[in-house]
Structure formats: structure tokens, C-alpha cells
TIKEKOL-677418 format. One record per residue (C-alpha): residue in one letter; y, z, x. Coordinates in steps of 0.25 Angstrom, whole numbers, padded with zeros to 4 digits, always signed. Each point is the difference from the previous one (the first is absolute). Layout:
# residues N
AYZX...
This chain:
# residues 754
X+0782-0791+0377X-0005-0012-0006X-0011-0003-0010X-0011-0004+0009X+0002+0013+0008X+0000+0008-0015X-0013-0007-0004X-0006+0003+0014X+0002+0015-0002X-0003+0000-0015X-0015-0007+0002X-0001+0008+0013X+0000+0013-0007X-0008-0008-0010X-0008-0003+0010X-0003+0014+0006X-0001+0006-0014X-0011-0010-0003X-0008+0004+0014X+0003+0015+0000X-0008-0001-0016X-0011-0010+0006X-0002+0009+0013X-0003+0012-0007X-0008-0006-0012X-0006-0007+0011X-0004+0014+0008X-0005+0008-0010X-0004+0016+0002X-0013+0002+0004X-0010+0011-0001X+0001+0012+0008X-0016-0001+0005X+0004-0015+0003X+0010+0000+0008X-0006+0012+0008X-0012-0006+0002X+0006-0013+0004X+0009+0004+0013X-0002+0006+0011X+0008+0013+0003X+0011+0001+0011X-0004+0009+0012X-0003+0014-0003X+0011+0009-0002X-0005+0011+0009X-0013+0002+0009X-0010+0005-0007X-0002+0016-0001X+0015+0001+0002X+0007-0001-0015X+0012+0002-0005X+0005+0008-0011X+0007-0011-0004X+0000-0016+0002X+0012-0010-0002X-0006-0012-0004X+0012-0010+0001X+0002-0016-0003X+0013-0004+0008X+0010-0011-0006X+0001-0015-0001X+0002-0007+0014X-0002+0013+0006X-0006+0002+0014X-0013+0010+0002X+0007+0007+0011X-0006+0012+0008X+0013+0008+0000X-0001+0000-0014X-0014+0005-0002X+0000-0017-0006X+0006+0006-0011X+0015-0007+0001X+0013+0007+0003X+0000+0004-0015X-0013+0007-0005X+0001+0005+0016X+0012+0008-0002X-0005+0006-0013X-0013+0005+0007X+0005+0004+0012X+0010+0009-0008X-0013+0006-0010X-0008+0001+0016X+0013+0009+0003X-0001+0009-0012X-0013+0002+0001X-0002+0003+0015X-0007+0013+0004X-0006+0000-0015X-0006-0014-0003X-0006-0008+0007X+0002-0014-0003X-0003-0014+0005X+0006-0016-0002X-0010-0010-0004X+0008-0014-0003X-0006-0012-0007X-0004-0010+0009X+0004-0013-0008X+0010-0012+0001X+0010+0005-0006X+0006-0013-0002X+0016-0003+0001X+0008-0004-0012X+0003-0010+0009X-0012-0009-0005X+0007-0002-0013X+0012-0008+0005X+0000-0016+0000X+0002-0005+0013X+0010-0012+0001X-0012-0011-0002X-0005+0006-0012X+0014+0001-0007X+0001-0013+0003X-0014-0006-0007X+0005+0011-0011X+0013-0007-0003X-0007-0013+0001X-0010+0006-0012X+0012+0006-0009X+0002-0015-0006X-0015-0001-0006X+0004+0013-0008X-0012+0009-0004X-0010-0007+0007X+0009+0000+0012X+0000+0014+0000X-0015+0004-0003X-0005-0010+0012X+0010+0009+0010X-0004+0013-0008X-0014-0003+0004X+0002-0004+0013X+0009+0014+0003X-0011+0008-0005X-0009-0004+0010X+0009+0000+0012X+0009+0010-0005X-0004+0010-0010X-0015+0001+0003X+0004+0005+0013X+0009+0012-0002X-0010+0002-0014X-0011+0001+0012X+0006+0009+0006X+0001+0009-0011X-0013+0000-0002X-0006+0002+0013X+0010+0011+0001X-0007+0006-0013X-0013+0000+0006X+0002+0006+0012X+0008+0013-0004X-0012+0001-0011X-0010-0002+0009X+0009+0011+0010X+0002+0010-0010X-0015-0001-0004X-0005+0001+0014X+0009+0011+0005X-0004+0009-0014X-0015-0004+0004X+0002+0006+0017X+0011+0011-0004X-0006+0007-0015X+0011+0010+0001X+0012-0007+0003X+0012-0004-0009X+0006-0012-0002X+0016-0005+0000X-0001-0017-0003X+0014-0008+0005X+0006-0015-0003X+0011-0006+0004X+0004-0012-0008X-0013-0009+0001X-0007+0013+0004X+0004+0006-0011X-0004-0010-0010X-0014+0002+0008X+0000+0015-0003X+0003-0002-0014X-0010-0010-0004X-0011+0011+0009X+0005+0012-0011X-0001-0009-0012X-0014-0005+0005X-0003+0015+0002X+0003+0003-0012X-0006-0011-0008X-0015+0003+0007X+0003+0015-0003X+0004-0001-0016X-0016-0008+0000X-0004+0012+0006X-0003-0004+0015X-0002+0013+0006X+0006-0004+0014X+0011-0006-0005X+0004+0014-0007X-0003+0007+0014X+0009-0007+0007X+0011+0001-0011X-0001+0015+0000X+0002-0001+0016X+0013-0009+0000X+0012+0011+0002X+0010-0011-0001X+0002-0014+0000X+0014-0006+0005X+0004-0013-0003X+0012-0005+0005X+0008-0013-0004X-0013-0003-0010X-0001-0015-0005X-0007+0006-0012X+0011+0012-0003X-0002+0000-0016X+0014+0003-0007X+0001+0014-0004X-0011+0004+0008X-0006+0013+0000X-0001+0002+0013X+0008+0009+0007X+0013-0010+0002X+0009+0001+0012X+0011-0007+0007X+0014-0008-0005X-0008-0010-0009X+0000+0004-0017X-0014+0004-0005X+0002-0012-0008X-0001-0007+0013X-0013-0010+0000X-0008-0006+0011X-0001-0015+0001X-0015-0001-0002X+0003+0008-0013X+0011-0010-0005X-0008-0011+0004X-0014+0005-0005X-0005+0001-0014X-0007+0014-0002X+0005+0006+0011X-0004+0015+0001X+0007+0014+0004X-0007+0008+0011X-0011+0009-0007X+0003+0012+0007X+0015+0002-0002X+0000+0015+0003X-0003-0003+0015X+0007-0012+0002X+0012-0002+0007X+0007-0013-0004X+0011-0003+0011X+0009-0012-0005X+0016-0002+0006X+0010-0006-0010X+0000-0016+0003X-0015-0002+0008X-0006-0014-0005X-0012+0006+0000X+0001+0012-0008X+0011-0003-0007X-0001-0013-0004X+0008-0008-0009X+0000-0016-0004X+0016+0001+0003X-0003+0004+0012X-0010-0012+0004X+0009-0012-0005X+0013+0007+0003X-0003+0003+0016X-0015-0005+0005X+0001-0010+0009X-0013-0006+0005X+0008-0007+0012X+0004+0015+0006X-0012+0007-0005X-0001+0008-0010X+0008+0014-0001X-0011+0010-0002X+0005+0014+0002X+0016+0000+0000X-0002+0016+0002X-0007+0004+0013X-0011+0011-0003X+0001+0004+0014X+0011+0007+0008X+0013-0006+0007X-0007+0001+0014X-0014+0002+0004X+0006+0014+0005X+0002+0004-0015X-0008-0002-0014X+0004-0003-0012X+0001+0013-0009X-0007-0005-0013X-0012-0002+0008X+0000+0014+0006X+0003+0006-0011X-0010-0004-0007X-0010+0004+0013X+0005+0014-0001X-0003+0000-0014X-0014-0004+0001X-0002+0009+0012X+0005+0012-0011X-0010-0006-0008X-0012+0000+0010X+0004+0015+0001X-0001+0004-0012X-0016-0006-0003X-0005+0003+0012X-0003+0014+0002X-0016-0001-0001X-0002-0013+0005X-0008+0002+0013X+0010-0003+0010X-0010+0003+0014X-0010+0010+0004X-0001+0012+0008X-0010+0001+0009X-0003+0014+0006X-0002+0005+0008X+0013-0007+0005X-0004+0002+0015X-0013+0004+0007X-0007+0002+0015X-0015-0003+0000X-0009-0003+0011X-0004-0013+0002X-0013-0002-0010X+0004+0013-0007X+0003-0003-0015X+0012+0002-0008X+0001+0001-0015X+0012-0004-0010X+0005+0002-0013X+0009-0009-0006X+0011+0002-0012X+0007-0009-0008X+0015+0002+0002X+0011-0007-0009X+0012-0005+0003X+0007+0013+0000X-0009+0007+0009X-0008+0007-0010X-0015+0002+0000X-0006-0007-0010X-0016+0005+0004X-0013+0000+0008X-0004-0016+0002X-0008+0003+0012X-0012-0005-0006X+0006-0014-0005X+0007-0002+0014X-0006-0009+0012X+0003+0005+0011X-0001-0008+0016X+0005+0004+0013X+0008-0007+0011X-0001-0005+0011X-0013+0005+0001X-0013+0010-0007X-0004-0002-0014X+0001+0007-0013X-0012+0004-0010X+0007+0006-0014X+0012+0007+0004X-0007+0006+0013X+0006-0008+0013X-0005-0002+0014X+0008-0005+0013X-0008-0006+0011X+0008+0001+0011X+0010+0009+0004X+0017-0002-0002X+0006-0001-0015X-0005-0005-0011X+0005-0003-0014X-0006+0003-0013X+0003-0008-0013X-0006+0002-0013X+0002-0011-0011X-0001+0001-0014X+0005-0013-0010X+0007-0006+0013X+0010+0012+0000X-0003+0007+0014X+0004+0014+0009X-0004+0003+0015X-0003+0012+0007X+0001+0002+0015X-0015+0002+0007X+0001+0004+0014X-0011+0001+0009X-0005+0006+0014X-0009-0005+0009X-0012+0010-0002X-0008+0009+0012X-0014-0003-0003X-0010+0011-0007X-0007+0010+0006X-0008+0013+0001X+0007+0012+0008X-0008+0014+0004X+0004+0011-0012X-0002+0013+0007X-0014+0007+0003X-0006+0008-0013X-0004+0014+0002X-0014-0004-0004X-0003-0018+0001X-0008-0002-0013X-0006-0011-0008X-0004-0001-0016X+0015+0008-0001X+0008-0001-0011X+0016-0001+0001X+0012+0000-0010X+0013-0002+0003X+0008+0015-0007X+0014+0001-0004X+0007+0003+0011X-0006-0011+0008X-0011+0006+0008X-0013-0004-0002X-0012+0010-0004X-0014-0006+0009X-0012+0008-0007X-0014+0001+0000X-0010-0010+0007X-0008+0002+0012X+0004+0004+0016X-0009-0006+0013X-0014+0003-0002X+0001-0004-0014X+0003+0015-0002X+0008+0004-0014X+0014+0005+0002X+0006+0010-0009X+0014+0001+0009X+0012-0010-0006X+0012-0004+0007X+0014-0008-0002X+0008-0009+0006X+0012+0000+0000X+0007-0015+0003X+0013+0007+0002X-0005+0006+0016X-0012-0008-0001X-0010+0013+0001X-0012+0005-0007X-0001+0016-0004X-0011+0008-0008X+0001+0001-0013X-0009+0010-0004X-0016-0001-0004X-0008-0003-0012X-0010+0009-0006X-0009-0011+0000X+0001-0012+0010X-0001-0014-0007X-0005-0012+0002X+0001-0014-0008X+0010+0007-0010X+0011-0003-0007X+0015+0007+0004X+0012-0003-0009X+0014+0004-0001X+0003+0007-0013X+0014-0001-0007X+0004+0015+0005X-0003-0006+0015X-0012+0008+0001X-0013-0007+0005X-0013-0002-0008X-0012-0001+0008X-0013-0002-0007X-0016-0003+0002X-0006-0003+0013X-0005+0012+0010X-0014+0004+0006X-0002+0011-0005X+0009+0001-0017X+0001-0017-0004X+0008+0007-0012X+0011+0009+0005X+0015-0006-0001X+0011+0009+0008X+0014+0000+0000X+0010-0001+0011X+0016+0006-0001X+0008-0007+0008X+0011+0009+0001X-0008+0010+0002X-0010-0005+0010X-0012+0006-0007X-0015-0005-0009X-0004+0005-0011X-0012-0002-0010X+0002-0006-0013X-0012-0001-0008X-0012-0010+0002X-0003-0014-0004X-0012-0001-0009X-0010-0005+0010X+0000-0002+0014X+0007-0012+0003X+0001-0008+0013X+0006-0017+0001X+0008+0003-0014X+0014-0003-0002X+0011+0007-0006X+0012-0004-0006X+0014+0007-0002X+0003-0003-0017X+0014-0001-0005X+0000+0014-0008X-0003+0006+0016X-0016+0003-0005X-0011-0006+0010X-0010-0012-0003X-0013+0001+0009X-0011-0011-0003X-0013-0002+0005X-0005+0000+0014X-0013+0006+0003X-0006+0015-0004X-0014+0002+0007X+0000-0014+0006X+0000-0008-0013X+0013-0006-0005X+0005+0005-0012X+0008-0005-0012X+0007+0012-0003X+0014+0005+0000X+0008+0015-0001X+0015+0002-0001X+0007+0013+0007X+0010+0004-0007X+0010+0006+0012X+0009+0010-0012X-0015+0007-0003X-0006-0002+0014X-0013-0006-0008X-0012-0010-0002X-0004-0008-0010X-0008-0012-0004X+0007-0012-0004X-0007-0014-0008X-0010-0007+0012X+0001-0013+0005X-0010-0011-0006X-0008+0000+0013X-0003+0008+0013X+0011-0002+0010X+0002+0005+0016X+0009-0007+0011X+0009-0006-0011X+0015-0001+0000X+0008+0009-0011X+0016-0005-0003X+0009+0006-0010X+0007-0011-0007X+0015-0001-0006X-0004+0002-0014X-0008+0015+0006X-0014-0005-0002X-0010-0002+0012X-0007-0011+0006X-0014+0002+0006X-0006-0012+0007X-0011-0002+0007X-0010+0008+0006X-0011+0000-0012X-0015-0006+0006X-0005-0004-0015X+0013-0006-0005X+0004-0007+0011X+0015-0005+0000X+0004+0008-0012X+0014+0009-0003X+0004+0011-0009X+0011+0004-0006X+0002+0017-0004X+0010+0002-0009X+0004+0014+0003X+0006+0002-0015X-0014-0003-0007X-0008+0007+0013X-0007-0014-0002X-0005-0013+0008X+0000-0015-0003X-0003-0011+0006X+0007-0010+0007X+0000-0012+0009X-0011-0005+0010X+0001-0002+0014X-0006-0011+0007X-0012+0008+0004X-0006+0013+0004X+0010+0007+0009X+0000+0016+0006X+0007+0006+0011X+0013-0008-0002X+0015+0003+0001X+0008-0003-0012X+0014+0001+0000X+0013+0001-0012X+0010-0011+0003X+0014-0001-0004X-0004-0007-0012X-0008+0011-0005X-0012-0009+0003X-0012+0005+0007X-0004-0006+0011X-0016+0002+0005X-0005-0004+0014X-0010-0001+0009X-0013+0009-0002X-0016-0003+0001X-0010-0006-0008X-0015-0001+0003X+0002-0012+0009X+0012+0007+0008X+0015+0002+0001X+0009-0008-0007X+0010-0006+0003X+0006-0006-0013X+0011+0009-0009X+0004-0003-0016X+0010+0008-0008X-0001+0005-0013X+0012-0001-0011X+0001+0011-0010X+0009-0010-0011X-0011-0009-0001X-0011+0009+0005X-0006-0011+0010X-0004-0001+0014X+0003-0012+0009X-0002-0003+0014X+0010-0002+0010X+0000-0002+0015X-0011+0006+0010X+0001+0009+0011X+0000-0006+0015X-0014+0005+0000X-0011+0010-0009X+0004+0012+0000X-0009+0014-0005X+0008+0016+0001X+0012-0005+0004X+0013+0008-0001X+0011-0004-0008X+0016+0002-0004X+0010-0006-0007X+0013-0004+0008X+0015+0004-0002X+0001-0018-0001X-0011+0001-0012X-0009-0007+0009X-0015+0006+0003X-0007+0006+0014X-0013+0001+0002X-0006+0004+0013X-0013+0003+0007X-0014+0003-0009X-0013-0008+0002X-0001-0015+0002X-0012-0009-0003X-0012+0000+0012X-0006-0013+0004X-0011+0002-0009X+0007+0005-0013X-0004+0012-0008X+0004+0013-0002X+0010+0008+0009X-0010+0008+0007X-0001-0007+0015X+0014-0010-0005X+0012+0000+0011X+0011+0009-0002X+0014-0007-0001X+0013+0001+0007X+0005-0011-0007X+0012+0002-0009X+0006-0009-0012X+0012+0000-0010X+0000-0007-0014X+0012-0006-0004X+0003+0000-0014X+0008-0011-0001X-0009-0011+0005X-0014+0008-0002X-0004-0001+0014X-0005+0008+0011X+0006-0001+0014X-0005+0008+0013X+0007+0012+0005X+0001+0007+0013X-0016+0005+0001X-0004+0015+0004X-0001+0005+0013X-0015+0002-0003X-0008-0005-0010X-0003+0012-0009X-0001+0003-0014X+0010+0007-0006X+0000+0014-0008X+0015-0004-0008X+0013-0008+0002X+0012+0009-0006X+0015-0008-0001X+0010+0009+0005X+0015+0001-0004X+0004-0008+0011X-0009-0013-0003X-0010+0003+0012X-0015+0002-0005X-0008+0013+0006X-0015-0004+0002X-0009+0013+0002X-0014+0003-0001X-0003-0011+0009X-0013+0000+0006X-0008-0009+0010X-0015-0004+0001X-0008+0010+0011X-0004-0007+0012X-0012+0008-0003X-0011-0011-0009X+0001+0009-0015X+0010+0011+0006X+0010+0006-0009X+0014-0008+0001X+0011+0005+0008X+0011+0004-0005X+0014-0005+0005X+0015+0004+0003X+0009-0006-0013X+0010-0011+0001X+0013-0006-0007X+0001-0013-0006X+0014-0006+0005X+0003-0014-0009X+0008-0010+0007X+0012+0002-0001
């Protein structure tokens, strides 16, 4: 070798000393908020409401292609993730994301044969020879590959803050290889700095880092911490770190995996080495020890080693982590425009409940339908997905739905006597108890009868003492019936009717004669009855039976007069009285049956009586329809016991007085017949009778029409029987005789589409 060759490849290694030293002092780290801030992330890792447990965020090696088949992570970090994919198949689920950046080959360091030319031509000048080529390199050499270093380092910051931001729960595992690793490197010392100043980000996404692998790592420390594997001594050092002043050791050592094989330039780099063997003409040797397999069959087994150990890692945190949701029920069959409601639960990795997040889940339905809350609707018939969404982690039920028969009213037998003004409560055993009101000729009927949905007939069931008229009947906890007030002739007797027995019996009398009142079944299984009207003038009074002494007494009265209101027992056991009061208009009372006490409560829009009111699935009470002095109404608002308020919500089709009403099995609300509003307004007196139907739906607080009467008739009571079906009796048409007495008509049953 002569002596120009040896001073060639003394001052060449000079040479690249010097523009390893500059390059770096001349790309010095940045901040964490800056550099995120000042690239744009590469495309997202997963769609959004789909996430991952976990999310590979890899920077693949100098020269290295951004191949599909590698997930664009090169053949190295590929293998080692697809061997952690393995392991954690059927438990984790975990996604690649690579860094799209240049990743710029080593390549761009060597001389081509013009530029060793003008360099020999500079080595006579001496120093200042060497500095003007020093200058010149930088810019057309080194500033590249430093370039892409730091482009590199913007994106996977701007990656991993973008994927914390769309997936909250996920876990990250960060990869370099070679460049890419010095990229990875320079991301945990930037997080770190920001998070030693306190910035609470940057600590967040510490804390979510598994494990960072960093594989041929330019800036390998000697001695590191990390966790060191592969042929090279832990003395081994990178060549950014010989070449660079101040270098540092990664900041998380315990979760580091330092990958470096005995001999690699880049991680284990010595000055020897470089004026011993490089050669600027043939390139420059980077990695003498492959990091991937023999064959693109096999991979290396440092690599996948190390992808199994971080898979055991994972494993091991995990349990807890929100890994998916379960949505139930997992399958349903609905009608078309029938609702469906769901519960979602948060589920980790391992499959096990971790709560109720219903309430902070979104949920939307394909391909068709909509959601409101966790309550779904398909629009057309076929299957359907459900998927509920919460924090981008995601689960799906399976909604199917059948095309639906419209609704409509179907004949329900022929009554021993047809009546009007009729009570009629459903008893345990799923016949239903018609009593009281009045026969043709307006004549009062003392006969009572059941029908039986099972065959479908009507049978006696015994007579009163005393028939009744505008009373009250309730089912009692021991399955007996209460029937109180009303009559011709005793306002004020109450009787009791034995199901299994088939027989009536007095049971004391109310304190008054009372007609138009209501009465309320109390948790502790006593009887509420308020107001209505004694001697034709509307009361403010109330009484309680008490069912174990088969007795009457007076309770606290209500702040003003009252008939034609509506009563509901609430979820807390008090009552709600609305409406029906002529001096205060609009107003609501609450009784509190522990006190024996009223209070008052929310206003309505206005005055209201003769309305329907209605308790919904969400405890809230919904009030409809009614009269005013200038006529039915056709408007409807519900009252919230939590805040003790009233609000509206959508109007019925049309006004609508004394109409009958019954909750459905869907949660949804029917009301049928009553009066309607005449040309002229008013009172009901000479107002149209109705045979218009409408539902409520409670998810959208709207009214839609529903399969009209057969007649138009008011209607005494509609009772929901077991099987969904509504059963309307005490219906009752307008005499073709000008004033004559109504005529009573056969029942019928509500079918909803189904």
C-alpha cells in the first residue's frame, strides 16, 4: 500500500469523523410539542371505532423499501412483529403502523469517483483543503441522511400522538432498525425530557409505551442499560455515540430492548474498523451481520425472540385494559320500526367483564334504521348490525328484522252485558275483571264479567251490592280487586272482588261519595284515592284503604280542588296528580305517602283535564291530550321527577279529549278513540267522536298514526294483555237519536304490527 493510499484512508476517516460530529451538532433534538406540531402523521393505523389493544409503531432501516408485505416496516422489525402478532393471536389484538419517512440509504455518504477526485486534488492545501470539502459534503452528503433522521422523528412523534389521541386505550410497542432506531431513540429522549418539565402528555404516553426495540442503534451508549441482546459486548458502542459528544443512554432501560451483533459498523463501531476496511469506492459495509433470516422463508431468531418476549410482556399488563365491547343482546328479531334496546360492557383482553358503559357508548346501525341512546331501530326488513363505540374500542350485535303486517283491530268476543263508563283491570292469572258502568238505555249494570284471552270468551263473574259508575278499580297486592266511589244510588261504598273465588264483598266506605276520582295502588299495597267530585263539586280531598284492616281514612288534601286529573305512582313511591284543577290551572302535586303530605311541583303549559298520562320506561310521566275551555288538545309534555319539571314534546296527529290509553310491550304509547275538536271548538258536548288511533314513540317524541277503529266511539278502558295485544271495552257510540243516550258496543283487540 503506498503512502498516498494510507493518507487517503487516514483523512477519509478523518473526514467522516468530522461530518458525523458536525451532522449531529448540526441536528440538535428538538422538543416533543415541536416536533409534533410540525409534521403531519402517517395514515391512521386503524379505521376509526375499530382499535386495537395494541399498536406497533415501527421506523424501518436505512435504504430500506416501504413494502406492503412488510406492513412498510422492513424485513427486520416485520419479522419481530409478526412473531408478537403470533403470540398474541386470539387474546390481543394488535395492529402495525410504519413511519412514513425517507429513510435514506447509507449509501448517501459514500464519494462518488468525481468527488474523490476534487478531494485528492484539495489534500495538498492542508486544512483548508479539507474544510472547503467538509463544507461541501455536509451539504450534499450528510445534510441528507441528517434529513432524514429528522423527518423520521417527526413523523413516529407525530404517529404515536395521533394514534394515542383516536385509540385512548391502546398500548404502544416502538421499533428502529439502524436509522430507524436512532429515530426511536431520539423520540424516548425527547419524551422524556418534556416529561422530567412536567409536560403532562408527554408522561401519558410514557406510561403507554410497553416496549421499545432498537435494533442496530447508531446511538447504542456503551454499557447500556437497556435490556442488551445479540453477539456484540455491552461495551459495544454506536457510531453516533463514538462520533458525538454528550451522547445519551435511552431513558427507559427496563423496557428497552437493545439488539446489536458483534461486528456491525453501526452499532458497534470502532475507529479501527473505518480506517482499517471502509472503502468509499465499494460503499461502505454497514451491517457485516444480517438482523434478518437466511431466507425470506425463515427469520432471524434474535428478532423473534425478542417478539415473544414483548408478546409475554403485553400479557402480563393487560388484564384490565378495555380490549372490545360486548353488546347484548348479541342477537335479536324485531319488526320493522319495532325498537330494540342494548347494553354495552366493557370486556378486556382476557374476556372479562370489566362494567356497564352503556351510558357512555354511541351506538349506530347498518345498513339501515337509526339509534337514539342504546334503543335501535331497523327501517327495512333483512339483517342489520349494531355497534356501539366507546373511546374508538368498538363490539357488534346482530339485529335482524321481519318485514311487519300492518296493525289493526280484531272482534273480542260478545260480553254478557255491552257496557260503557266500565272499569277493567288485568288479574294475575291474565283474565281481565270488566266492572261497573252503564248497559243500553244508559241503564246501571251490577252484573261483571271476564275475559279470558286464552279462548277468547267472556263469562259472569258475579254482581256488586251496589253498581258503579265513574269509579275507581284496582288491583291490590293479594290479587284482589278494589272498587271504589261512583254508583246512583251509595257514591261511597268500595267492594271487593276474590278472583279465585269468583265472589264480592263489601269492605268499608270511603269518606264521602265520590265520583271522577282516582285511585292509586302505594308500594306498601294501601290505596291512594284523590279528589273527583262529591255532590257535583270537585274536591281536594284524599283517603287511603288500608287492605290488611279493610278500612278508610283521611290522608293530607291537595292544595286545590281536582276532577278528570291523571294520578301516577312514581319510582321513588310517591304520586303525581296533574291537571284537572279549574282555579289553578296547569298545576301538579306531589303526595308523599310516608308524610301522608302534598307538595307542589312543576307547571304544565296550561289548564288541562280529561287527559291520559302515561309512565314511560324511564320512569318519566308522560301526559296527553285533554280539554281546556277552548277545546281538546292536542299537544302532550312530560314531567321529570329528578329535576321536578315539565317539558313539551311532540303533538298528537290531532286534539284529543277521553281517550283510552295503554302502554305497549315496545315501551311505545296507544291512544285510541275519545272526542275530537268540532268545527266550532269548545267543550265536548256536540264534538265528534274519534276512531283515530296514534303511538308515541319514545325514542324520537313523536306520534305516528295507527290502524283507526272500526267505529268511532269512545272508549271505557284499554287493558295490555300478556301476549302484547290491547283489549278496548266500554266502547260506546253516539245515538242516532239528537241527545240519546250512547250506545254501547262489542270490545275489540289492538294487534301491533308485527
Amino acid at each position: 500500500m503506498n503512502i498516498r493510499a494510507q493518507s487517503w484512508r487516514r483523512i477519509a476517516a478523518v473526514l467522516v469523523a468530522i461530518m458525523f460530529s458536525m451532522g449531529f451538532v448540526l441536528a440538535p433534538q428538538s422538543a416533543f410539542a415541536a416536533i409534533g406540531s410540525a409534521a403531519k402523521p402517517s395514515p391512521a393505523v386503524v379505521p376509526r371505532g375499530d382499535c386495537p389493544a395494541v399498536i406497533f409503531i415501527g421506523a424501518r432501516g436505512s435504504g430500506e423499501k416501504d413494502l406492503a408485505a412488510e406492513s412498510g416496516l422492513g424485513p427486520e422489525l416485520n419479522d419481530l412483529y409478526q412473531q408478537m402478532a403470533k403470540d398474541l393471536s386470539g387474546k390481543l389484538k394488535v395492529s402495525p403502523h410504519s413511519v412514513v419517512y425517507a429513510a435514506a440509504s447509507v449509501d448517501v455518504l459514500t464519494l462518488s469517483k468525481n468527488e474523490q477526485n476534487v478531494l485528492a486534488a484539495l489534500l495538498p492545501f492542508g486544512g483548508a483543503g479539507v474544510t472547503a470539502f467538509t463544507v461541501y459534503y455536509v451539504k450534499y452528503h450528510l445534510d441528507l441522511y441528517l434529513a432524514s433522521i429528522n423527518e423520521g422523528l417527526k413523523v413516529a412523534t407525530a404517529d404515536l400522538s395521533a394514534d394515542a389521541a383516536v385509540c385512548p386505550d391502546a398500548r404502544f410497542v416502538l421499533g428502529g432498525y439502524s436509522q430507524g432506531a436512532l429515530v426511536m431513540h431520539e423520540l424516548l429522549l425527547n419524551l422524556s425530557d418534556n416529561a422530567n418539565k412536567g409536560d403532562a402528555a408527554s408522561q401519558a404516553l410514557l406510561r403507554r409505551i410497553t416496549a421499545t426495540v432498537l435494533i442496530a442503534d447508531p446511538a447504542k451508549k456503551s454499557n447500556t442499560a437497556a435490556m442488551h441482546f445479540g453477539t456484540a459486548p455491552l461495551s459495544a458502542q454506536g457510531i453516533k455515540s463514538f462520533l458525538t459528544a454528550g451522547d445519551r443512554d435511552v431513558p427507559t432501560p427496563s423496557s428497552t430492548y437493545d439488539l446489536c451483533n458483534l461486528g456491525d459498523f453501526v452499532c458497534d463501531f470502532s475507529l479501527a474498523t473505518l480506517v482499517d476496511k471502509a472503502s468509499f469506492k465499494a460503499g461502505i459495509n454497514v451491517h457485516i451481520n444480517s438482523y434478518e433470516g437466511k431466507n425470506k422463508n425463515t427469520a432471524n431468531a434474535l428478532v423473534t425472540n425478542t417478539g415473544s418476549k414483548i408478546a409475554g410482556t403485553l400479557l402480563s399488563q393487560l388484564p384490565g385494559v378495555v380490549d372490545h365491547l360486548s353488546i347484548a343482546p348479541a342477537t335479536a328479531t324485531v319488526t320493522v320500526g319495532t325498537s330494540q334496546a342494548y347494553t354495552a360492557t366493557a370486556v378486556d383482553p382476557f374476556n372479562k367483564p370489566l362494567g356497564d358503559v352503556t351510558a357512555e357508548t354511541t351506538f349506530g346501525i347498518s345498513p339501515d334504521g337509526s339509534c337514539q341512546g342504546a334503543v335501535c331501530t331497523p327501517a327495512l326488513p333483512g339483517p342489520h348490525t349494531v355497534k356501539g363505540v366507546r373511546n374508538l374500542v368498538s363490539g357488534t350485535a346482530t339485529l335482524s328484522a321481519l318485514p311487519a303486517s300492518g296493525a289493526k283491530w280484531t272482534a273480542a268476543g260478545n260480553m254478557v252485558s255491552t257496557r260503557s263508563g266500565n272499569t277493567a283491570t288485568l288479574l294475575d292469572d291474565g283474565r281481565v275483571l270488566v266492572a261497573g258502568g252503564t248497559g243500553a238505555g244508559n241503564v246501571f249494570l251490577q252484573q261483571e264479567e271476564i275475559f279470558d284471552p286464552k279462548t277468547g270468551l267472556w263469562s259472569s263473574a258475579g254482581s256488586m251490592a251496589q253498581s258503579h259508575h265513574g269509579h275507581t278499580a284496582t288491583k291490590l297486592q293479594s290479587g284482589k280487586v278494589l272498587v271504589a266511589g261512583g254508583g246512583d244510588l251509595d257514591g261511597a261504598a268500595a267492594e271487593l272482588f276474590d278472583p279465585v273465588a269468583g265472589t264480592w264483598s263489601a269492605t268499608g266506605s270511603l269518606s264521602a261519595p265520590r265520583r271522577g276520582h282516582t285511585a292509586t295502588l302505594l308500594n306498601d299495597g294501601r290505596v291512594l284515592v284523590v279528589g273527583g267530585q262529591i255532590s257535583g263539586i270537585p274536591t281536594a280531598t284524599a283517603e287511603i284503604y288500608d287492605p290488611a284492616l279493610g278500612t278508610w281514612s283521611a290522608t293530607g288534601s291537595m292544595s286545590t280542588a281536582r276532577d278528570s286529573h291523571s294520578a301516577s305512582l312514581l319510582a321513588d313511591g310517591s304520586v303525581l296528580v296533574a291537571g284537572g284543577s279549574i282555579s289553578k290551572p296547569g298545576t301538579s302535586e306531589i303526595f308523599d305517602p310516608k308524610t301522608g303530605t302534598w307538595s307542589q311541583t312543576g307547571t304544565m303549559t296550561g289548564e288541562r283535564r280529561g287527559q291520559n298520562a302515561a309512565i314511560l320506561p324511564n320512569g318519566r310521566v308522560l301526559v296527553f291530550g285533554g280539554i281546556n275551555l277552548l277545546g281538546p288538545l292536542s299537544t302532550a309534555e312530560i314531567y321529570n321527577p329528578d329535576t321536578r319539571t315539565w317539558a313539551t314534546t311532540g303533538s298528537m296527529q290531532a286534539p284529543r279529549a277521553d281517550g283510552a290509553s295503554s302502554n305497549l310491550p315496545n315501551g311505545q304509547v296507544l291512544v285510541a278513540g275519545g272526542f275530537g275538536s268540532a268545527a266550532s271548538g269548545g267543550l265536548t258536548a256536540g264534538n265528534p267522536r274519534l276512531s283515530t288511533a296514534e303511538i308515541y314513540d319514545v325514542t324520537t317524541g313523536s306520534w305516528t298514526t295507527t290502524a283507526p277503529l272500526p267505529v268511532a266511539s269512545l272508549i271505557g278502558r284499554l287493558t295490555l294483555l300478556p301476549d302484547g295485544t290491547a283489549l278496548a271495552s266500554g266502547l260506546s257510540e253516539a245515538s242516532s237519536i239528537a241527545g240519546g243516550p250512547d250506545v254501547p258496543l262489542e270490545p275489540l283487540l289492538y294487534v301491533p304490527a308485527q
